[in-house]
C-alpha positions in Angstrom: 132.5 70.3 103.8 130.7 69.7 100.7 130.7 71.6 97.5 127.1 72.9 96.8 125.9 74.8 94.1 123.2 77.1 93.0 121.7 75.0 89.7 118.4 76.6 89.0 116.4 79.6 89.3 113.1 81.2 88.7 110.6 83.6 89.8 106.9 84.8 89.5 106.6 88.4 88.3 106.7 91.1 91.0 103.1 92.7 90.9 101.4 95.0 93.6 98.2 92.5 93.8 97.4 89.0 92.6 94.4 87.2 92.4 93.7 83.6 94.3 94.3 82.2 98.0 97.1 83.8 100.2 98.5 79.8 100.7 101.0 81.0 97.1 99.6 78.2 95.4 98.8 79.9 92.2 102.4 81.4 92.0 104.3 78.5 93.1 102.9 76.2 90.6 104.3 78.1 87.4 107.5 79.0 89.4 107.9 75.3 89.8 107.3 74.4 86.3 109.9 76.9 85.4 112.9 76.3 87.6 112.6 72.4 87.0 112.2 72.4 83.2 115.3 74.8 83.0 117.4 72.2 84.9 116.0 68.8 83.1 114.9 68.0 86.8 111.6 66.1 87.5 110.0 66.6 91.4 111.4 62.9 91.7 114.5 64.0 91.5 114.4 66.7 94.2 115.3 65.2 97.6 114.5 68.0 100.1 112.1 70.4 99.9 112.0 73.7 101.7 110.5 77.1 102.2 110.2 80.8 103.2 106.4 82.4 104.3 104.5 83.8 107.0 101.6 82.1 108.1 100.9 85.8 110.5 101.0 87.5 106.6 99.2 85.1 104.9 96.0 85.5 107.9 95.8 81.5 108.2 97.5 78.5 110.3 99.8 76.4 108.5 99.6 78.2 105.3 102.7 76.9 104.5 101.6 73.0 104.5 98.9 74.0 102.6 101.2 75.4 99.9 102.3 72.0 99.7 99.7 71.6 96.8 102.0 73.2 94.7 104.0 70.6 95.1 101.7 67.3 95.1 102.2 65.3 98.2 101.8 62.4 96.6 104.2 60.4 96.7 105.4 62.0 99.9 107.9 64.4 99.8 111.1 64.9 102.3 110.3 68.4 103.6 111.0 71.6 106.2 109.6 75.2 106.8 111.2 78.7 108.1 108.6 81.3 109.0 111.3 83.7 107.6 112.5 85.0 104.1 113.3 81.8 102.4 117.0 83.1 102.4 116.9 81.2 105.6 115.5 78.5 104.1 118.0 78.2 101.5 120.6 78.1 104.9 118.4 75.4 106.2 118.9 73.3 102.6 122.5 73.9 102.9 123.0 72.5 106.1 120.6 69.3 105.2 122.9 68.4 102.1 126.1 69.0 104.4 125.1 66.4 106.4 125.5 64.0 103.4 121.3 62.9 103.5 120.3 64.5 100.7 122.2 65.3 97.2 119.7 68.3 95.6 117.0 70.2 97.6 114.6 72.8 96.2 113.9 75.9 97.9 111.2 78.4 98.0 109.3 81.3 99.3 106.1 83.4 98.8 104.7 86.0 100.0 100.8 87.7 99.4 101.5 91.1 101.2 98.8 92.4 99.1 96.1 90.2 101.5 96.5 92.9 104.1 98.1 96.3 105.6 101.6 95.1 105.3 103.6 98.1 106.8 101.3 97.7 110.6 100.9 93.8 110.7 105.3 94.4 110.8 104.7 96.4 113.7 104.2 93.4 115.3 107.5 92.6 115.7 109.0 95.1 117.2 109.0 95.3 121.2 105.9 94.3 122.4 105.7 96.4 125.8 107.6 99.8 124.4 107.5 100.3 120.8 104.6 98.4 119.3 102.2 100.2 121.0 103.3 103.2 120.0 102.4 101.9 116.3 105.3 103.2 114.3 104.9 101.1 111.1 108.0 99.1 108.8 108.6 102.9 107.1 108.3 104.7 110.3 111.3 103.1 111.7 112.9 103.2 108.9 112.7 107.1 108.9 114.5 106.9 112.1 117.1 105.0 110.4 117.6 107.2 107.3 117.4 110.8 109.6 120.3 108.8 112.0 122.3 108.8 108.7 121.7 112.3 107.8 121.9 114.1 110.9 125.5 112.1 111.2 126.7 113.1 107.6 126.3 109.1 106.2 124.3 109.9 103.6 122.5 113.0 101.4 119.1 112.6 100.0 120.6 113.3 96.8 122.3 110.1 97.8 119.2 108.3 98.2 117.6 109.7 95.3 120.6 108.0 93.2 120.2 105.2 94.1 116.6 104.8 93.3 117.1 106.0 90.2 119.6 103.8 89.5 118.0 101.1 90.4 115.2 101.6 88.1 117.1 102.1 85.3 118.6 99.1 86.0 114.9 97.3 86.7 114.3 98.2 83.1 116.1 95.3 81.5 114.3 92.7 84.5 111.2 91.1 82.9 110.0 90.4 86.4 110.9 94.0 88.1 107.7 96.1 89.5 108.8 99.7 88.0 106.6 103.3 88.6 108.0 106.8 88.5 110.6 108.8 87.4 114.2 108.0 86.7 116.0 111.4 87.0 117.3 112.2 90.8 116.0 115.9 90.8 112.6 115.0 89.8 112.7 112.8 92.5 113.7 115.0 95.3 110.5 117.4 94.3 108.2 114.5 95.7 106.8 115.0 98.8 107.3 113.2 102.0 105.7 110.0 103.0 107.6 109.7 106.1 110.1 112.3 106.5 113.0 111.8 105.6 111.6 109.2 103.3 110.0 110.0 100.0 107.9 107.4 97.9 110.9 106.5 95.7 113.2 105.4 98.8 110.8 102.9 99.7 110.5 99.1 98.0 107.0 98.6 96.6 104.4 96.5 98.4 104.5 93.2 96.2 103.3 90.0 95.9 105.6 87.4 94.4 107.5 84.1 94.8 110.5 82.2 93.5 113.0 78.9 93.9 116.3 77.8 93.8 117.6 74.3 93.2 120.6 73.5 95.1 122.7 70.7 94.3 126.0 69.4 95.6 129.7 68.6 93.8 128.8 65.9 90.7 125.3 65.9 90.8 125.5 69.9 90.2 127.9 69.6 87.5 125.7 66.9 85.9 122.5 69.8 86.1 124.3 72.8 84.7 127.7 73.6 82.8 128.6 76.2 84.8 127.2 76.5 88.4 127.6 79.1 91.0 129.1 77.3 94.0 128.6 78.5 97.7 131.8 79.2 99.0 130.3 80.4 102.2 127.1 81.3 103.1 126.2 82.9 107.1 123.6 84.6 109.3 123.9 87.1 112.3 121.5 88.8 114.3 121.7 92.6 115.9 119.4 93.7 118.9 116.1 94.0 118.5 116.0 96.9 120.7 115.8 100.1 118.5 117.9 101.9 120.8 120.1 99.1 122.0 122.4 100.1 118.9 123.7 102.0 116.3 121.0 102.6 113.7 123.5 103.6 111.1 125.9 100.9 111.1 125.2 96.7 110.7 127.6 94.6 112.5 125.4 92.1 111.9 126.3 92.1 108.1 130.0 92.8 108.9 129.9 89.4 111.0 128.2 87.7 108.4 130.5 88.6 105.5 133.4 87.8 107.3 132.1 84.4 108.2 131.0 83.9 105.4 134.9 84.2 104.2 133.8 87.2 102.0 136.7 88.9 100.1 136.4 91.3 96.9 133.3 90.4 94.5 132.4 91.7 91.2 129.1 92.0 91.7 126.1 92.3 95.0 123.1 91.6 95.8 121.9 93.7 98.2 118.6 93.5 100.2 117.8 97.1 101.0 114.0 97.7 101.2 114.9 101.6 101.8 117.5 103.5 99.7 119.8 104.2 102.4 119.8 101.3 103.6 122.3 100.1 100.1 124.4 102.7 101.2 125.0 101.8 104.7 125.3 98.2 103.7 127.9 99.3 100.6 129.7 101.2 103.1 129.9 98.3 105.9 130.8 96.0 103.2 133.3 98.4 101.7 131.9 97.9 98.2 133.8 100.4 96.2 134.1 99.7 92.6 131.1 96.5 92.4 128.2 96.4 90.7 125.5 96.8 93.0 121.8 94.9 92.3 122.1 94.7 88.2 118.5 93.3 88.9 117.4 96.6 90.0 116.7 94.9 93.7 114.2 95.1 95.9 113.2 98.9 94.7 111.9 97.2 91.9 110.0 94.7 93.5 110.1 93.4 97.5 108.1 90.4 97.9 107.6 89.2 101.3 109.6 86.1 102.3 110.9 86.1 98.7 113.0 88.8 98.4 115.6 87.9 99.9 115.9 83.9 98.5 115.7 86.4 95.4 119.3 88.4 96.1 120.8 84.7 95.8 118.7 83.5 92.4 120.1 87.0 90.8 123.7 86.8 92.1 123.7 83.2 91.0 122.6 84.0 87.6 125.0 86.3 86.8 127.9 84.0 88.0 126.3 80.9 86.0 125.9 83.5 82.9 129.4 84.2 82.9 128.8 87.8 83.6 130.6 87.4 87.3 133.4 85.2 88.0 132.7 86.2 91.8 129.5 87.4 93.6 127.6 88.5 97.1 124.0 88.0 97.7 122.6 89.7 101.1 119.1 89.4 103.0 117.8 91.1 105.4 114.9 90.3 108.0 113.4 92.5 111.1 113.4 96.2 111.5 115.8 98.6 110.6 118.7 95.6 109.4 118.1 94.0 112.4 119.0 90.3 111.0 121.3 89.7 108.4 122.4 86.6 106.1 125.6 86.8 103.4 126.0 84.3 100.6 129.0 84.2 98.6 129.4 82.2 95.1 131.9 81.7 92.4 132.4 80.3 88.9 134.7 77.6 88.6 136.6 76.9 85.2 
């Protein structure tokens, strides 16, 4: 196995609407700029290319090729897609410089969720024949998940209310974090419903964002940055997609995932958890007593589609690279309710 590193990182601003085409050409181009000139890298120097994005979001065929722009496809590039959060992506880029073919790749996702009714176009993945005609939208489930957790002592609302409080006092110190409302639990638990259990607060914001990582394997990394945040393991499992084919409250998914992954005790996480209860149940399956969970302020802050999760990995690498974590866990989560689940584990070395 190789050693391969996280060398770069950037991202566009979370926002709740952005002007321009729904291929993420305007935000990739500036989120390009960024991550290369913070690593002395040139697009030359990039041998793989690879991204993250929904066509079925973005309302066009092969939105993705036309985000190529971004890139200039001249002279041609060396390039793959996922039509998945670009944490899969990222997977994908891993594997191609394991193989030895390529020494750096660049990864990336976007996502424009602003370009249409985000929570019913994910309806559409759910069951086809029993559930998605009965139109229960992204924080519908959801609901089911957090009442599952309640009725079954998991969790308070209090509970939840903490944590999105927490979470945007955190934000505050993120240039790029999307941040409304208030920041003291009880004032939270006096808003109303927006699906019951789930208030506004315990949902991540509809946003439209993008970002890259630069990944870069054993001398070439250490040539790119003084201290980078190697991948010690880095795995993906997937639960039922049946709603009622399993436990709503618990994620064996993750579980498998971290343990593949060779995960062990961390100083910091990254957690993907679009709803507040879903950071408990995944601190609680991970058994993350004592760590610092999403100093970024995570996806409460800002949740952009096919991004957010790439964006888990960027955060937890910067704070290993900083020297502010010797040790840390990025998570990302795609499908309802937890229902697919990838673990990436970095370290500082020396």
């Amino acid at each position: 196995m190789r050693d391969v590193a996280v060398v770069g990182f950037a991202q566009a601003p979370a926002v709740r609407r952005t002007h321009g085409t729904t291929n993420g050409v305007e935000m990739l181009v500036p989120v390009f700029r960024e991550v290369l000139q913070s690593t002395g890298l040139s697009k030359g120097d990039i041998d793989f290319w690879c991204s993250g994005s929904s066509d079925y979001i973005a309302g066009r065929a092969f939105s993705f090729i036309a985000a190529v722009d971004a890139i200039g496809a001249f002279p041609p590039i060396n390039e793959s897609h996922v039509e998945a959060d670009a944490a899969w992506a990222l997977y994908e880029a891993w594997v191609k410089i394991q193989t030895g073919e390529v020494d750096t790749a660049l990864v990336y996702g976007f996502g424009k969720s602003s370009a249409g009714s985000l929570r019913r176009v994910m309806t559409m993945q759910l069951d086809p024949y029993t559930v998605a005609p009965l139109w229960p939208d992204s924080v519908a489930v959801a609901g089911l998940q957090a009442r599952a957790g309640l009725d079954q002592g998991r969790w308070s609302q209090r509970d939840m209310a903490e944590v999105a409080a927490r979470s945007r006092a955190d934000g505050k110190a993120n240039p790029n974090a999307q941040l409304t409302g208030d920041f003291d639990p009880d004032e939270l638990l006096n808003e109303s419903y927006l699906a019951e259990p789930l208030r506004k607060h315990d949902c991540a914001p509809i946003t439209d964002g993008a970002a890259a990582i630069i990944l870069a394997a054993e001398d070439r990394a250490r040539e790119i940055t003084e201290r980078p945040a190697w991948i010690t393991g880095i795995a993906h499992r997937v639960d039922s997609a049946n709603l009622g084919g399993r436990d709503l409250t618990k994620s064996p998914s993750t579980v498998a995932a971290a343990r593949d992954a060779g995960f062990d005790k961390v100083d910091v996480a990254e957690l993907h958890a679009p709803f507040t209860h879903q950071e408990i149940l995944l601190r609680q399956e991970l058994g993350l007593n004592g760590t610092k969970i999403n100093p970024s302020g995570g996806v409460l802050c800002g949740n952009p589609m096919f991004a957010a999760g790439l964006i888990r990995i960027g955060e937890a690498a910067r704070q290993v690279s900083t020297g502010q974590a010797d040790r840390a866990l990025a998570h990302a989560t795609s499908g309802p309710a937890l229902q697919q689940n990838l673990v990436c584990v970095m370290e500082g070395r020396g």
